[in-house]
Structure formats: C-alpha cells, structure tokens
C-alpha atoms as one frame of an Amber mdcrd trajectory, in Angstrom:
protein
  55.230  11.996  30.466  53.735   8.478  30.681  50.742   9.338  29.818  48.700
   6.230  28.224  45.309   7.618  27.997  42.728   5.295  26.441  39.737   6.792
  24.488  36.357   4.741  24.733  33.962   5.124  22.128  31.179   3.503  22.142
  30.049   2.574  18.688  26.354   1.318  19.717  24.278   4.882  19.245  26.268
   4.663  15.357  25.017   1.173  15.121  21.340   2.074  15.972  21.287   5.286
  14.081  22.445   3.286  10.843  20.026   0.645  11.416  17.130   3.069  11.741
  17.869   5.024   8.551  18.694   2.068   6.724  15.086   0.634   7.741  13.431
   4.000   6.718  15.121   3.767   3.319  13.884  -0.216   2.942  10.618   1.161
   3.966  10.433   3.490   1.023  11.469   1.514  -0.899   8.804  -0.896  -0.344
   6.351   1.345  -0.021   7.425   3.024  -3.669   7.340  -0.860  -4.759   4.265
  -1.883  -3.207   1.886   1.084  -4.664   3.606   0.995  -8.095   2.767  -2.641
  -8.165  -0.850  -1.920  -7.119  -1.699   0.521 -10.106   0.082  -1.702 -12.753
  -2.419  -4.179 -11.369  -5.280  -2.043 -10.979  -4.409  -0.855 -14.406  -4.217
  -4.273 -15.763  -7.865  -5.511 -14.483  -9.614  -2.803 -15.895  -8.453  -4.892
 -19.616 -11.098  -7.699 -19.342 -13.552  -5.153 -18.612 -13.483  -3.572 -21.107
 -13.460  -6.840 -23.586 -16.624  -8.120 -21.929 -20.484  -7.237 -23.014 -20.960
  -4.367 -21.617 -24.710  -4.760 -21.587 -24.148  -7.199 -18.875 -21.575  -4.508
 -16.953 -24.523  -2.585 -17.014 -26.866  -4.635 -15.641 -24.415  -5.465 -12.627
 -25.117  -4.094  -9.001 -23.929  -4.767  -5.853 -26.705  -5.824  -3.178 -25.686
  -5.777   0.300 -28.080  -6.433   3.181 -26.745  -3.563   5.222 -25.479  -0.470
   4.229 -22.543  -0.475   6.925 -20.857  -3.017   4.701 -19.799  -0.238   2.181
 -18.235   1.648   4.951 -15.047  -0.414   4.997 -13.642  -0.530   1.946 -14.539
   3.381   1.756 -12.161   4.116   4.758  -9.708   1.292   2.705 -10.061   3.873
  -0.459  -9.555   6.705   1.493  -6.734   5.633   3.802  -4.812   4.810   0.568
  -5.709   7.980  -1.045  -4.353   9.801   1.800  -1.542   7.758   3.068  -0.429
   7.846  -0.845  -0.703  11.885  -1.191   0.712  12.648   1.973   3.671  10.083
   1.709   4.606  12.178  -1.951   4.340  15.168  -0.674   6.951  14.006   2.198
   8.893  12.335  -0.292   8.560   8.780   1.623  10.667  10.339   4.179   8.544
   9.255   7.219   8.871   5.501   8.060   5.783   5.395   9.965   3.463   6.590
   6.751   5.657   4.364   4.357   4.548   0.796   6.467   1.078   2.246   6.861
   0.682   2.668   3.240   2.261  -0.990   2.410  -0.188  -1.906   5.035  -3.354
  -0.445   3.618  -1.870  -1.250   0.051  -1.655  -5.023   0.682  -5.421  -4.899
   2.667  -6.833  -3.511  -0.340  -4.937  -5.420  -3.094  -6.779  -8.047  -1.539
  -9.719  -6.764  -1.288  -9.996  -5.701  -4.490  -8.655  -8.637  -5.803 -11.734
 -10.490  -4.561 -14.255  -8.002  -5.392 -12.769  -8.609  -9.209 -12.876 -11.942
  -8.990 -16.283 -12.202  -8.226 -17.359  -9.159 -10.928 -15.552 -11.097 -13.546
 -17.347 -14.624 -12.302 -20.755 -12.543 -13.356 -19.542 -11.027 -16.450 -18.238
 -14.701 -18.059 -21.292 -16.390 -17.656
C-alpha cells in the first residue's frame, strides 16, 4: 500500500468562531465596565447635592419652550433601563444588547453630565 493520503483542514471557520466569541466576551465585559462606571458616577454627583442650600434646589425648574424636548432623554432613561434589565437577565450573553447598552450608556453619561453641569452652575451662585 502506497497510500499517501493528505487530510485538509481548513482552520478558517475555527478562526472566525474564536474571534466572534472572543468579541462577545470583550463586549461584556465592556458593557459590565461601562454601566458599573455610570452608577459610581451617578452615585458620586448626587454628593454636591446634597451639600448645597437646598432652598435653592427647591426653587430650581427646568423651562423648556416645547414639551417634545423632554421626550429624548425619556427614551435615553428608558432604553438604559431596559437594555440594563434585559442584558442581566441574559447574563450579558447577547453581543448585540451588550454594544447597545455601552451605546446608550455613553449617550446618556453625557447627557447627564451636562444637565449636572448646568444644575450645579445654578446651585453655586
């Protein structure tokens, strides 16, 4: 028997398999990073609050000259309050939720980064 028989195997669907779950574990992981992060800040703004008058706190409301303005950052809260409970309950296993939520984490960081910027501009004078 001369029987050389060669065996291909092609190693690219192992490649791309261990690429994708290695990106859905990164993705998790920043996710789990991202919304951590968020709270601790969240937590840690509320701290000047509370130190401030709180007559003037009181006397603080938002004016806006249209009422469609409040509907953003309403779908912002709730995106994040869903993406978040819905991402736990999978256990971060779906990639697609994990990026949406560092997505919608990041967009709201920001936005309420300004809003407290401006709130605490009001309170310090």
């Amino acid at each position: 028997m001369t029987g050389n028989h060669v065996i291909k195997i092609s190693i690219r669907p192992i490649l791309q398999a261990f690429i994708y779950f290695r990106r859905m574990k990164s993705g998790s992981l920043v996710a789990k990073i991202t919304v951590r992060l968020f709270l601790l800040l969240l937590l840690l703004a509320v701290v000047p609050l509370y130190q401030a008058d709180s007559t003037k706190l009181h006397s603080l409301y938002f004016v806006t000259p249209h009422q469609w303005v409040l509907v953003f950052p309403c779908i912002l809260i709730g995106g994040f309050i869903t993406l978040f409970t819905g991402c736990t309950i999978q256990k971060y296993s779906k990639s697609d939720w994990n990026w949406l939520l560092v997505l919608n984490t990041i967009v709201l960081a920001a936005y309420c980064a300004t809003t407290y910027i401006r709130v605490l501009e009001l309170i310090k004078r």
